[in-house]
SERO-4910 file (N, C-alpha, C, O; in steps of 0.05 Angstrom, whole numbers):
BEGIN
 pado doro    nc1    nc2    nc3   cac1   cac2   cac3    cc1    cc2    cc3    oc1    oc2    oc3
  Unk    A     17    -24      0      0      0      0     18     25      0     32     29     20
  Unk    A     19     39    -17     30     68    -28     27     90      3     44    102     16
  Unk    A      0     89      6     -3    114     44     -8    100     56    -31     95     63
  Unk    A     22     85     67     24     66     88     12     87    117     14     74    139
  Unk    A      2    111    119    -10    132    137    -33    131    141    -44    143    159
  Unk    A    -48    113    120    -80    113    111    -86     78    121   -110     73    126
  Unk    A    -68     59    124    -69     32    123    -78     25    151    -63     31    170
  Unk    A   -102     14    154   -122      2    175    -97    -36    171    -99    -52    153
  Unk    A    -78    -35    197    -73    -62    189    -89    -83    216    -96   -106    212
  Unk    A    -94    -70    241   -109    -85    262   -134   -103    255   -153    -89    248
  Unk    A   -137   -119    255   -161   -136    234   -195   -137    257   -216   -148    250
  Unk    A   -188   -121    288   -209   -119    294   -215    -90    279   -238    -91    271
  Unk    A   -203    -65    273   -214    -44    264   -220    -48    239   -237    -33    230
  Unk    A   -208    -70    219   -214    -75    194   -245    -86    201   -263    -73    190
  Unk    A   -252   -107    217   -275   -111    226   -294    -93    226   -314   -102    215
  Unk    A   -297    -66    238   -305    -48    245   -314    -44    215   -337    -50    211
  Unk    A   -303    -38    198   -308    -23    183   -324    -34    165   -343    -23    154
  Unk    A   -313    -67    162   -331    -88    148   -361    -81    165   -375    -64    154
  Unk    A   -367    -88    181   -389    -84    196   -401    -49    191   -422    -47    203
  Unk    A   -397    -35    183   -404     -7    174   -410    -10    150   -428      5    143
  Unk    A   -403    -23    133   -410    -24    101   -436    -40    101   -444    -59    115
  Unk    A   -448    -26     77   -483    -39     69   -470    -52     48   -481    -74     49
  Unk    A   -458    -53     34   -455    -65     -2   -422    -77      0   -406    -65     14
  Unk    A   -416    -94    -13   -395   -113    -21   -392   -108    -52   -412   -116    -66
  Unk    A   -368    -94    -69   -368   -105    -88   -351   -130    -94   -327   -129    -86
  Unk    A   -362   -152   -107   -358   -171   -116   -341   -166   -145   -355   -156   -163
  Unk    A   -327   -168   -149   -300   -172   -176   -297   -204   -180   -296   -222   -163
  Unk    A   -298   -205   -208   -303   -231   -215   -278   -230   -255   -273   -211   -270
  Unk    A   -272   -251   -256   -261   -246   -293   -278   -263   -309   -284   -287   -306
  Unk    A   -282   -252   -320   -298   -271   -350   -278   -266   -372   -278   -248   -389
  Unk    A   -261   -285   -369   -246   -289   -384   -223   -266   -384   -208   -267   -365
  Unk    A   -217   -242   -406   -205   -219   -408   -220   -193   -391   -209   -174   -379
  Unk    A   -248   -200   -394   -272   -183   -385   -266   -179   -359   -257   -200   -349
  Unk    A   -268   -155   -341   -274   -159   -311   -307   -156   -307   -324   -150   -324
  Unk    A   -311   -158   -291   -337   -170   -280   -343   -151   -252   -338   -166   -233
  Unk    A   -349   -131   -245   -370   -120   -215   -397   -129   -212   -414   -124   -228
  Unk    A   -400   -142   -189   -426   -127   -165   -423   -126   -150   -407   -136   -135
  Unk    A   -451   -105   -147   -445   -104   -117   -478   -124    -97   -499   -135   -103
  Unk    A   -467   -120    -80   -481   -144    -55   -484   -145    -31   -465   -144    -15
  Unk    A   -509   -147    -25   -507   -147      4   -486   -182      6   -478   -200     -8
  Unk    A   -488   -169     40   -470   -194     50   -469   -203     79   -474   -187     98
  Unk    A   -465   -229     81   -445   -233    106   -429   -242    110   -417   -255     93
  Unk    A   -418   -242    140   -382   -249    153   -382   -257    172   -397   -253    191
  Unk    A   -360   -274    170   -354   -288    196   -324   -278    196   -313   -274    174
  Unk    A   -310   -274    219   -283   -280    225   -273   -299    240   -272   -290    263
  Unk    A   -264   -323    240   -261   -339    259   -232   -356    254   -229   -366    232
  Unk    A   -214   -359    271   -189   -371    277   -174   -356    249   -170   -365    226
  Unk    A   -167   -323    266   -161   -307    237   -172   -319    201   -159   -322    180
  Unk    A   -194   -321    206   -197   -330    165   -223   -313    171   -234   -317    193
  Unk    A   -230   -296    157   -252   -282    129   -271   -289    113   -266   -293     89
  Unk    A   -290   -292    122   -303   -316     98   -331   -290     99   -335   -279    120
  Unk    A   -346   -283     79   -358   -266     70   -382   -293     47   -378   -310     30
  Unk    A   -405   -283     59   -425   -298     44   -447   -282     35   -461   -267     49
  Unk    A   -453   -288     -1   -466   -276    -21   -498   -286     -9   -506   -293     13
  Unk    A   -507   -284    -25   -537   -296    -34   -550   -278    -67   -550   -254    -73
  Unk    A   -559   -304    -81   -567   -295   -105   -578   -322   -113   -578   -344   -102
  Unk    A   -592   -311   -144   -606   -331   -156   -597   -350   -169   -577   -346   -182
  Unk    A   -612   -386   -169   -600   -408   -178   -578   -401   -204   -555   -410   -204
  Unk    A   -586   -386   -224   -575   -381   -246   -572   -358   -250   -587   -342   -240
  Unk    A   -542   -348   -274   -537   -326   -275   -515   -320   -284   -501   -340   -284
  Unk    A   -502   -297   -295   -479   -293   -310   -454   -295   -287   -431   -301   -294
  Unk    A   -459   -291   -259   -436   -299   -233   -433   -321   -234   -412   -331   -241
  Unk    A   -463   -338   -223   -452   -372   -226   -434   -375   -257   -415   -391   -258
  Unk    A   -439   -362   -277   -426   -384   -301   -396   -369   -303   -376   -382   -311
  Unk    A   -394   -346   -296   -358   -337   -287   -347   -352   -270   -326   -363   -276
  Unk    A   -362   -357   -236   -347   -370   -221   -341   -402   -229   -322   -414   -219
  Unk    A   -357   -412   -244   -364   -441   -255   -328   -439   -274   -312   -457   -276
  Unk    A   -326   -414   -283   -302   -417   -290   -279   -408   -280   -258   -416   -290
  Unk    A   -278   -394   -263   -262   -386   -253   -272   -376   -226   -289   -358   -223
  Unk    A   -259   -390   -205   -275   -382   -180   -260   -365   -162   -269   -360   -140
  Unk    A   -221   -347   -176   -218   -333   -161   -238   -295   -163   -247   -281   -180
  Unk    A   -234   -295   -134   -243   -254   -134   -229   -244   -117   -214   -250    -99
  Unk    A   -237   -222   -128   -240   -203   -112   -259   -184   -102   -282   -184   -111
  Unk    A   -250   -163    -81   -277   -149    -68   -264   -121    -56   -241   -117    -49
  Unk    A   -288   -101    -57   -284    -82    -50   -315    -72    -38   -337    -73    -49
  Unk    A   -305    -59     -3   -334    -43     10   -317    -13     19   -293     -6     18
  Unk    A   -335     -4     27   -327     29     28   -353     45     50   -376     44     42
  Unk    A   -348     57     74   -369     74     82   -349     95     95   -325     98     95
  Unk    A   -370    108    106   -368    146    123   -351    161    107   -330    172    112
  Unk    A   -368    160     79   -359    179     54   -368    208     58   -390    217     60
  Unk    A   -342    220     59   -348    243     56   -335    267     38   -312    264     31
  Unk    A   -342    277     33   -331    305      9   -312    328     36   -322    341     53
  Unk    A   -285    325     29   -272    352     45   -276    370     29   -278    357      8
  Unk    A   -278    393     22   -277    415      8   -257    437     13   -253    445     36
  Unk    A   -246    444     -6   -223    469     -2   -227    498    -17   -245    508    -30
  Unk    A   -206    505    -10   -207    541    -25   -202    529    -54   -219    534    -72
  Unk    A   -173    509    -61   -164    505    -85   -175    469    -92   -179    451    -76
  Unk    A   -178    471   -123   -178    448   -125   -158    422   -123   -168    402   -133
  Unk    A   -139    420   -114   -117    403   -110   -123    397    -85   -114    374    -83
  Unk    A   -135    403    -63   -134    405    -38   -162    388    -21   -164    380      2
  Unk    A   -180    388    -42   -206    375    -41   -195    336    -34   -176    322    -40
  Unk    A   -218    334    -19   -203    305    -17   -230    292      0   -251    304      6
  Unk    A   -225    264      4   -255    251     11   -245    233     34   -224    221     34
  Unk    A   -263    234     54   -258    217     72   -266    190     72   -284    183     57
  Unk    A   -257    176     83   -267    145     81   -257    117     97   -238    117    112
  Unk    A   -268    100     94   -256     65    105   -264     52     86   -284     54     72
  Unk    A   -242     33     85   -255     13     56   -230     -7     63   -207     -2     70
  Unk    A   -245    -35     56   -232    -54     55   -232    -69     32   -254    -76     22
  Unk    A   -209    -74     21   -212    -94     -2   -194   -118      1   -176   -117     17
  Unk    A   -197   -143    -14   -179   -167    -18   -190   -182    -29   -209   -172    -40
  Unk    A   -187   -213    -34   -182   -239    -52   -185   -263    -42   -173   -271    -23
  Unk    A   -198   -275    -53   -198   -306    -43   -211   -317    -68   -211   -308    -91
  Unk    A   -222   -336    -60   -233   -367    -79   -265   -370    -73   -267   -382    -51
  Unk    A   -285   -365    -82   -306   -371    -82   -315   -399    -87   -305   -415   -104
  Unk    A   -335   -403    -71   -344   -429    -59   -381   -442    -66   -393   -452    -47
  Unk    A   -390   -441    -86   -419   -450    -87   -430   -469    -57   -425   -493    -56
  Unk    A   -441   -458    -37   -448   -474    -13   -476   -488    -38   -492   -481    -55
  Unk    A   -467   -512    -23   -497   -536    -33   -512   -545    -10   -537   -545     -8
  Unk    A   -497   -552      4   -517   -569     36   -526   -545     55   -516   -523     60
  Unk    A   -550   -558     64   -567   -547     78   -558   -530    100   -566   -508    106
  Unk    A   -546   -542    108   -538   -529    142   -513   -503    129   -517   -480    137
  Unk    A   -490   -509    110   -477   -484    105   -495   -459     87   -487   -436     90
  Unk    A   -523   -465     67   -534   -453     69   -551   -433     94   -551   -408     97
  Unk    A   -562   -451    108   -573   -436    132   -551   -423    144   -556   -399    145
  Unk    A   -531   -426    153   -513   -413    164   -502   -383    148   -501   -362    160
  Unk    A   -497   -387    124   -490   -358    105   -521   -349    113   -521   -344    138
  Unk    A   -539   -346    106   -575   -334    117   -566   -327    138   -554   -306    137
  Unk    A   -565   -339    159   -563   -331    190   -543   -308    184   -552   -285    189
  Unk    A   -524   -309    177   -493   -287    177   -509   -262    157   -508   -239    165
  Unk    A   -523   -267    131   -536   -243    116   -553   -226    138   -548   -202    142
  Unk    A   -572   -238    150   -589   -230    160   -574   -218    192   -586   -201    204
  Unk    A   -558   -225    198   -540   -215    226   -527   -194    223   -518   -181    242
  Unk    A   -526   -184    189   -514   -158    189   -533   -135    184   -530   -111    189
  Unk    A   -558   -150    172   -567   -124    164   -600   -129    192   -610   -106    196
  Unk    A   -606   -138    199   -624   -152    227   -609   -147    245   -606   -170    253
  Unk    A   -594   -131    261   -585   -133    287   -602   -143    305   -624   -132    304
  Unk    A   -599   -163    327   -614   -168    344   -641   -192    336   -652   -205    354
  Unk    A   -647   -194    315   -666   -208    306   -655   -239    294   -635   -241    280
  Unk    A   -671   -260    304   -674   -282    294   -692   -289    278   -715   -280    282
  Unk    A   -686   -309    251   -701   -314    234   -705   -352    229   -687   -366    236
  Unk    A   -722   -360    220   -718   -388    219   -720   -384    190   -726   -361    184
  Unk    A   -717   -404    165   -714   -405    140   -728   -433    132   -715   -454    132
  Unk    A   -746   -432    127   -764   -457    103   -740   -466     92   -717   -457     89
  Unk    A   -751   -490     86   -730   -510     61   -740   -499     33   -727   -504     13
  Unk    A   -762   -485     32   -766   -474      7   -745   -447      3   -731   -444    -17
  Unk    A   -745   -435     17   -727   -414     19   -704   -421     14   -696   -414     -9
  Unk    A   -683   -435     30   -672   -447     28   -657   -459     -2   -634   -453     -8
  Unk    A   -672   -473    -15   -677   -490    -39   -670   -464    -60   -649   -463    -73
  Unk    A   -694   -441    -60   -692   -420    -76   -668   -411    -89   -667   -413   -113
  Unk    A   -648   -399    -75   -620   -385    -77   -595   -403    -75   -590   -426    -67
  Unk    A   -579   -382    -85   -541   -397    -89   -536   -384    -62   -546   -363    -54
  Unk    A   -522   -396    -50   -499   -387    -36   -470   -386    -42   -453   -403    -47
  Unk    A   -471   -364    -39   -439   -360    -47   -420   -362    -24   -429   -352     -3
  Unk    A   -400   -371    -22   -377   -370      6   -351   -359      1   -333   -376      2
  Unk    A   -344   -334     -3   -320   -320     -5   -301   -330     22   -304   -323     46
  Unk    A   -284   -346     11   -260   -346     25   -235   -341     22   -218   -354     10
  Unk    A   -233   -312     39   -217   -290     32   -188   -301     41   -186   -314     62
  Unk    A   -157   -294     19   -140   -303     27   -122   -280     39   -108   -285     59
  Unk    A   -122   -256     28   -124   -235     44   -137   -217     35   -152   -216     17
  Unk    A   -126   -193     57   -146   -169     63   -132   -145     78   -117   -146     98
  Unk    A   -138   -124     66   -123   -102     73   -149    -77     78   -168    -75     63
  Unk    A   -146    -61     99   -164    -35    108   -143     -9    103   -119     -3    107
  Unk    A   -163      2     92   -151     38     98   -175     60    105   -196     60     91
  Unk    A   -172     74    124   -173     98    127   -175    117    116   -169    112     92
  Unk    A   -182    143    120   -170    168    113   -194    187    129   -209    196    111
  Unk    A   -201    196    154   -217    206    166   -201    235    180   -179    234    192
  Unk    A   -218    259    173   -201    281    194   -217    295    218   -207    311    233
***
């Protein structure tokens, strides 16, 4: 990282910030092509590993990229703000954003599905429990980002 001054390396404040972001973009290659979306999400951190889980529909231009290629990447970003100056060189934007890489994972069985649900719904549901039909269930892909690393930055005044 170039503003080693801006670099979030503590991975509970990287936490923090993951937990502040509404949207995940998802980076994917199709071939030469790059590939964005963005996505809600959820996370787990557990015995230092990263694992970040999608949800989306059985079929789709993601499944048939990751079908070929299942590495990504990702980028989230919040407490955007506009600094403003006298000159334009001086203008500058505040922010946290984490980005990094791993290997995407199609979850199939039941219980790692319910589990990514439980983690979507834990970020954006604070406090609330949900139970999930096997129809529900059945419905959607799960995706399982498992991140190989991950880097935070800053830049707040």
């Amino acid at each position: 990282m170039r503003r080693t001054d801006r670099e979030v390396a503590d991975k509970t404040e990287i936490l923090k910030i993951i937990e502040k972001c509404d949207i995940c973009r998802l980076a994917l290659s199709d071939g030469h092509q790059p590939y964005i979306v963005p996505m809600n999400f959820g996370y787990q951190y557990v015995d230092e590993k990263l694992i970040l889980y999608f949800h989306g529909a059985k079929k789709g231009k993601k499944l048939d990229i990751i079908a070929k290629n299942p590495l990504a990447c990702f980028e989230m970003d919040c407490s955007l703000k506009l600094v403003e100056a006298d000159v334009a060189w001086e203008y500058t934007m505040e922010y946290e954003s984490v980005v990094g890489s791993g290997t995407i994972v199609v979850c199939n069985e039941k219980s790692d599905k319910t589990h990514a649900l439980e983690k979507l719904m834990e970020k954006y549901a604070k406090g609330k429990s949900f139970h999930f039909p096997e129809k529900a269930i059945d419905s959607v892909t799960i995706l399982k980002l498992e991140v190989s690393e991950f880097t935070g930055k800053r830049h707040l005044r």
